[in-house]
N, C-alpha and C positions, 0 to 999 in steps of 0.2 A: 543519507547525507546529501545527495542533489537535489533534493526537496526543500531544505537548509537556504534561508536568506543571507547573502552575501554580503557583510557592512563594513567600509571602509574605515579606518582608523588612524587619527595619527598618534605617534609615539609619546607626545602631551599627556592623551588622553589616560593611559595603561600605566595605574599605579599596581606594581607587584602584578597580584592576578585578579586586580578589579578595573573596570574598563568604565569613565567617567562618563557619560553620554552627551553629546552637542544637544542644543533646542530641536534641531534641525532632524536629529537623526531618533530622536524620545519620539517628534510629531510623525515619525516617519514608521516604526515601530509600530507604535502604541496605536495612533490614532486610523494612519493608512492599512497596515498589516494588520494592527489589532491581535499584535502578539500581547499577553501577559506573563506576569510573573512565573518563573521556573520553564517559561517557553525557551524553546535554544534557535542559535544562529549562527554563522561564521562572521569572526571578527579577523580583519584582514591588514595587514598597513600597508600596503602596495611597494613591497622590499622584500617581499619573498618571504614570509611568515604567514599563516593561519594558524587560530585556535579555536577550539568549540566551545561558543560562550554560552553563558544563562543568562534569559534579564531576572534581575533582581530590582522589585518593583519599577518605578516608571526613569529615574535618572542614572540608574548604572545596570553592569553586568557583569560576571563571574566567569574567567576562565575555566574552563571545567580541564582541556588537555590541551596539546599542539598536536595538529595534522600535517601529517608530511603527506604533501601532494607535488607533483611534477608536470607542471600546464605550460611551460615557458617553451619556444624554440630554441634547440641547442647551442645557438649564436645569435649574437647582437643583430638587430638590423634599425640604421639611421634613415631616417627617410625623410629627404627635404622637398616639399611639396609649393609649390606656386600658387596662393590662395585664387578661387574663383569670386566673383560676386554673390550677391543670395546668401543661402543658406547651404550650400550646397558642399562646402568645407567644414559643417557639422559632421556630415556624414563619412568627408574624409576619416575626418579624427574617429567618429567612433567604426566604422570598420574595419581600420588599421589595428584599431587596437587590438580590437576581437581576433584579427590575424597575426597580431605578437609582435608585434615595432618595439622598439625598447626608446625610443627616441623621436619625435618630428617637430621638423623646423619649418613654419612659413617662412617663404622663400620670398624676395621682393625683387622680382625680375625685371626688366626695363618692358615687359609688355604686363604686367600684373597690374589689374586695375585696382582687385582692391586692398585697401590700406590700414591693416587691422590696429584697433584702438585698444587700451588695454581690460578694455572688458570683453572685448573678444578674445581677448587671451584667459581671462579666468573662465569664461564659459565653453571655450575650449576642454582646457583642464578639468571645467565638472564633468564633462562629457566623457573623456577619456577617462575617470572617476567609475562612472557609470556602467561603463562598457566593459572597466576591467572586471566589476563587480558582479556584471550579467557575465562574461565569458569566463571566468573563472581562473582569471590570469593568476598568476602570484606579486606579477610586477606591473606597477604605473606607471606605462611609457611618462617620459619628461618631454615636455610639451614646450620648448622654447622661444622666447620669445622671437618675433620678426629677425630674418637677417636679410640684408643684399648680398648678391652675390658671389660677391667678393668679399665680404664677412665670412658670409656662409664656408667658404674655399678656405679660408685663413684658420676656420674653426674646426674645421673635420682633419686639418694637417697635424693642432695643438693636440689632438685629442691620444694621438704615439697608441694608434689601435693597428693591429693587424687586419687590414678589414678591405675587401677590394670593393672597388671604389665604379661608377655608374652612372650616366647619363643617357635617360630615356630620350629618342631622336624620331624622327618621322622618317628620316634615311630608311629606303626600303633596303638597302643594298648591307645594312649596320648588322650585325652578328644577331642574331636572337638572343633575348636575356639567358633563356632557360641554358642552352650552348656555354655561355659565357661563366654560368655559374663555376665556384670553385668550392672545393670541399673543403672544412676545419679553417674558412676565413667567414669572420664577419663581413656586412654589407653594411657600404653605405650608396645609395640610391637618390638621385634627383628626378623630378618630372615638373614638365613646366606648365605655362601658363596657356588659356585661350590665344591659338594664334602663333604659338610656340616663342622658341626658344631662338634669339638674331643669330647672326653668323657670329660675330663678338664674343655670345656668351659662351657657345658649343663652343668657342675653340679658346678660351676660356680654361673654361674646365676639363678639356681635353692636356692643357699644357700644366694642370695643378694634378693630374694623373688618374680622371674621369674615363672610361671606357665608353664611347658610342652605342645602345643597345638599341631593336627595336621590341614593340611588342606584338608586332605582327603586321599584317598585309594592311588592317585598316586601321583609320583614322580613329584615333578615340580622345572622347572629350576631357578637358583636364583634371575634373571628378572620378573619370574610369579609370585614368591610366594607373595612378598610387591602388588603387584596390585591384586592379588588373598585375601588376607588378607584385602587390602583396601576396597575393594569392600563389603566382609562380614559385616565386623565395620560398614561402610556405611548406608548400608541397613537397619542394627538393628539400629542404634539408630535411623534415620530419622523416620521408620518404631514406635518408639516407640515415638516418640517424636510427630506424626501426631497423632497416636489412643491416 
């Protein structure tokens, strides 16, 4: 079964138990893979379903069963990130994923330079596509469009989650993440930009009911800290969710 190609799907596609194939995903198949006829694969809709499909010739495929698998973190985690310049918030998106975000928001903070266009939002989301498909998630984090700050704040309050709530800070003196964790709540988590975060925003977010975290003694750049921070979250809850 992990030898098994991993193909994302949307619900369009899935008539009954035959699976219509995009251009996109036949070229991809057929011509890349060079799987053929009666080869199998997982078909996936990134909502928490897989099934073991068959292609049947080059434009569809056949459900054969549904697989229950359990790849998810046992709790939400939103993660609103402060785009970098470059290319460098590709990476954000796809390592997050591969660490089980269910959610990320570019953040438009008063020091964020750059100012994502909306083809960086769909290249985003192929990305996150991708990542969920190599890591074997079940779900497709939602990849949201741009918000400021104060969107951002107004959005995570509408949302009526039980989820404690996080602001990564360079304050040496600010609680450690891992410390701060709490058991049986979701996270929602911010990290900001090169340069960080003004006094304005930090306290900000501290009076929308943000908590101050650090991630440790050094400095790290605005691409490390979301994958530094993921990986924390990560580890507590699985770590607590196994014992």
């Amino acid at each position: 079964m992990a030898q098994l190609q991993r193909l994302v799907i949307s619900s369009e596609q899935r008539q009954g138990k035959q699976i219509d194939l995009t251009h996109e995903q036949q070229h991809y198949l057929c011509r890349v893979l060079r799987l053929q006829a009666e080869d199998r694969f997982i078909a996936m809709d990134g909502k928490g379903h897989w099934w073991l499909a068959e292609l049947k010739g080059v434009t569809s495929a056949q459900i054969l069963e549904p697989l229950q698998i359990s790849t998810e973190l046992p709790m939400p985690v939103t993660l609103m990130v402060a785009p970098t310049k470059g290319n460098y918030f590709d990476q954000v998106v796809r390592c997050t994923t591969e660490l089980g975000i269910s959610c990320l928001i570019p953040l438009l903070s008063e020091r964020t330079l750059l100012k994502p266009s909306s083809q960086k939002c769909l290249r985003w989301r192929r990305i996150a596509n991708e990542a969920a498909e190599q890591s074997y998630r079940q779900i497709i984090p939602a990849i949201q469009d741009p918000m400021s700050l104060p969107l951002a704040l107004r959005w995570s309050q509408q949302q009526q989650l039980t989820t404690a709530q996080y602001i990564c800070v360079t304050d040496s003196t600010a609680p450690g993440l891992l410390g701060t964790l709490v058991p049986g709540q979701g996270i929602t988590l911010m990290t900001g930009p090169e340069g960080g975060w003004t006094a304005a925003e930090q306290e900000q977010a501290i009076l929308a009911g943000y908590q101050p975290v650090s991630l440790g003694q050094r400095i790290l750049r605005a691409a490390t800290a979301p994958v530094t921070a993921l990986s924390v979250i990560a580890a507590y809850l699985e770590q607590r969710n196994i014992s």
